[in-house]
VMD Tcl script that draws the C-alpha trace (Angstrom):
set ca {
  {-76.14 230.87 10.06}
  {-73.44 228.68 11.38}
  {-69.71 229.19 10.79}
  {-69.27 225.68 9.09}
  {-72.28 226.67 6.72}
  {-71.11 229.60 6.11}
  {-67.84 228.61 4.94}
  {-69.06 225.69 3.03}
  {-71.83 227.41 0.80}
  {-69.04 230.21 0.21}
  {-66.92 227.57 -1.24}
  {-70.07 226.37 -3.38}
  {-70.57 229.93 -4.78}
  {-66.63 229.96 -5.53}
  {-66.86 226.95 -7.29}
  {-70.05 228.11 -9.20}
  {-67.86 231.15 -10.12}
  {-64.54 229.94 -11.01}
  {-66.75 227.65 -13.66}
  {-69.26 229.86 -15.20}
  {-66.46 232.80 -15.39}
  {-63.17 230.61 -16.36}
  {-61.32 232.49 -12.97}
  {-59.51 230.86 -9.81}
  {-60.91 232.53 -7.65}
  {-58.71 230.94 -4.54}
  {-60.79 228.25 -2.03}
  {-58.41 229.90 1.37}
  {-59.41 233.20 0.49}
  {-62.75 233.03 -0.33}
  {-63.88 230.66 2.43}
  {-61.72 233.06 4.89}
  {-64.28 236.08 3.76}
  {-67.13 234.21 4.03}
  {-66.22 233.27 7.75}
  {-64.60 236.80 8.13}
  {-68.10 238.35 9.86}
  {-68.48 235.88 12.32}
  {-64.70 235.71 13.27}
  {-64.68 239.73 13.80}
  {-67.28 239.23 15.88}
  {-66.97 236.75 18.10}
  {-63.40 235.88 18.26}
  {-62.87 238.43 21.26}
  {-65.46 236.69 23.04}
  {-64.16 233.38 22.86}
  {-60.64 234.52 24.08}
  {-62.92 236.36 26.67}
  {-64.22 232.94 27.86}
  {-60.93 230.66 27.42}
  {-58.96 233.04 28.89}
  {-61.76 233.46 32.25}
  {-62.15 229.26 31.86}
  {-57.73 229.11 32.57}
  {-58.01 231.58 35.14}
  {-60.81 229.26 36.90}
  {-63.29 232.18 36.71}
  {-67.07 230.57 36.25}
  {-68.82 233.30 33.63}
  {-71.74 232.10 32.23}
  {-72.54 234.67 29.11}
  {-75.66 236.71 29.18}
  {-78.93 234.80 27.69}
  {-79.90 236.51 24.10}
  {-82.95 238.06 25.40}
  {-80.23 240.17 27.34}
  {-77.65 240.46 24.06}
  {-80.37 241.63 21.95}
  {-81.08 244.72 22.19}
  {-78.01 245.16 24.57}
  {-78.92 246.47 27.68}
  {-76.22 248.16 30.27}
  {-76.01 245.83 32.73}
  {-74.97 243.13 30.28}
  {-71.38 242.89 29.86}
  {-68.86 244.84 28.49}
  {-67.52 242.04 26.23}
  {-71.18 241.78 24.82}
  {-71.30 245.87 24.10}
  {-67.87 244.69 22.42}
  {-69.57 241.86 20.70}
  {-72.34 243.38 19.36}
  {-70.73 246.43 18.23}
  {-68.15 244.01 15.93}
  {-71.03 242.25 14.55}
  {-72.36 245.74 13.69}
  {-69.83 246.48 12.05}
  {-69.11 242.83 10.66}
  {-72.53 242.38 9.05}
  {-73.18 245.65 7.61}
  {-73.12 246.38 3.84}
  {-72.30 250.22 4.17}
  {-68.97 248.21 5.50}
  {-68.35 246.06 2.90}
  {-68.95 248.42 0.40}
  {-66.13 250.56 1.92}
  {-63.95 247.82 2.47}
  {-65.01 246.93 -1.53}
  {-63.83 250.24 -2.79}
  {-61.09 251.11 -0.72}
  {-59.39 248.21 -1.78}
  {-60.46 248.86 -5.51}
  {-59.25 251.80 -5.19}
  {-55.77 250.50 -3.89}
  {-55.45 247.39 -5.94}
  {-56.76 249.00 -9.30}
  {-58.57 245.16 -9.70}
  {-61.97 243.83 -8.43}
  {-60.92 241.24 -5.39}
  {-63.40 238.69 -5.90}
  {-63.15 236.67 -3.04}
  {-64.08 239.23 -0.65}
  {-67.85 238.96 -2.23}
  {-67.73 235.46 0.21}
  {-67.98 238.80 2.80}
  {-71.27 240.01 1.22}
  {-72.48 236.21 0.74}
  {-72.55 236.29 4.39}
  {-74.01 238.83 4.98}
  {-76.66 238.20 2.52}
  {-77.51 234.63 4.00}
  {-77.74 235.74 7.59}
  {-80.14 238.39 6.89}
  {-83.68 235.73 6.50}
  {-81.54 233.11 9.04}
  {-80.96 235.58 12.14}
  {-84.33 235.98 14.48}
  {-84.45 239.45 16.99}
  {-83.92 237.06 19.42}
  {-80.48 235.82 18.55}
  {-78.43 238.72 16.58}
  {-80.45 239.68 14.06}
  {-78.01 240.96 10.56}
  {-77.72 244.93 11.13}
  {-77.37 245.51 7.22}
  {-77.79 249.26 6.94}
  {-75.54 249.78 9.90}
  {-74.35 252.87 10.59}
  {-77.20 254.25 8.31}
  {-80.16 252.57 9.70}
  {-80.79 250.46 13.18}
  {-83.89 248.38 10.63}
  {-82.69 244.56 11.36}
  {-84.95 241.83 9.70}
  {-86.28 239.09 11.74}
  {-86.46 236.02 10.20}
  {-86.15 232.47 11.24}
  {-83.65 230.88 13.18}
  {-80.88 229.54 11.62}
  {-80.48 226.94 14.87}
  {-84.23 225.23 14.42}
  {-83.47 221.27 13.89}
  {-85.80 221.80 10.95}
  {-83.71 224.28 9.19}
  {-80.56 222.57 10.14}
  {-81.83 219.34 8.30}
  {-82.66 221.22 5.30}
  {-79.24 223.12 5.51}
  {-76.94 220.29 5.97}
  {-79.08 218.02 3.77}
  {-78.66 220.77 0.72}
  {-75.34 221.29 1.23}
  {-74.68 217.37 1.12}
  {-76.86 216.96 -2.23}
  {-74.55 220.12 -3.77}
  {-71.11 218.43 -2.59}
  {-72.11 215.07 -4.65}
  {-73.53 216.44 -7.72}
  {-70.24 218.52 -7.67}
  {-68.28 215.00 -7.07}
  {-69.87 213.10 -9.44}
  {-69.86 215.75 -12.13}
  {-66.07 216.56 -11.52}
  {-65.66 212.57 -11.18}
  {-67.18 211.83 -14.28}
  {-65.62 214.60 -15.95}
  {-62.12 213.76 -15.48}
  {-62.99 209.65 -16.07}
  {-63.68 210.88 -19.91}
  {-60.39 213.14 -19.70}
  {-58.65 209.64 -18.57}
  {-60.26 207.32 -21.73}
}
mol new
graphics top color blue
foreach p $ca { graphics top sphere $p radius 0.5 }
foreach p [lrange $ca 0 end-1] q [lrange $ca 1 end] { graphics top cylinder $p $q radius 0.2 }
display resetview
């Protein structure tokens, strides 16, 4: 899925937990891990291409169908790429992440499940063709092809939930704090 998405329905399942569990859970820190993924992933590829788009150098990034799988004369900032998003989008590294910092913090750090929210919504909206989520990673290579989280169709619906969400949550926090007022 999108970056914008991804932080936006993050934010919803904050929301949906700070109510039903009386916590504040913060927005900046929960929206950060549900972004986190994609920014540990692509990031160096973007400074890749500003940086070659200064310098006047004309790259034009390999085509998915040479991304995915990665073949060797692709290059290197895609081996780069896809190895980040490896490790980015896998669950065996969350899980890690989860319990090192458990173990550090003595305290569950709740908004680092926007992390495995990610995770868990690019798994059915990644194709083979365009990164598909590498889950299992180190453990397992098995990716899931589903559907593409860039079809107009999908987009529509996507946007279009996320749209009916935001006003219900308006107009119940609206109404909410009109009866707090009388």
């Amino acid at each position: 899925m999108d970056i914008l998405s991804h932080g936006l329905w993050t934010n919803l399942a904050k929301e949906g937990f700070n109510f039903k569990f009386k916590k504040e859970v913060k927005t900046f820190w929960a929206v950060f891990w549900g972004i986190f993924p994609d920014l540990f992933a692509f990031t160096p590829l973007f400074v890749w291409g500003f940086f070659n788009l200064i310098l006047g150098r004309q790259i034009i990034p390999p085509s998915p169908e040479k991304i995915e799988p990665v073949s060797f004369n692709s290059l290197e900032i895609s081996h780069l790429t896809s190895l980040l998003y490896s490790i980015s989008h896998s669950f065996i590294v969350f899980i890690l992440v989860f319990g090192l910092i458990y173990l550090f913090k003595k305290r569950i750090y709740f908004a680092l499940f926007g992390w495995s929210l990610h995770i868990l919504i690019d798994i059915p909206t990644h194709s083979y063709k365009f990164y598909p989520t590498p889950f299992l990673w180190p453990i397992s290579d098995f990716k899931f092809g589903g559907i593409s989280w860039a079809e107009p169709w999908f987009m529509i619906l996507n946007y279009g939930n996320l749209l009916i969400i935001y006003a219900f949550i308006y107009f119940y926090k609206k109404r909410k704090y009109n009866k707090i007022i009388k």
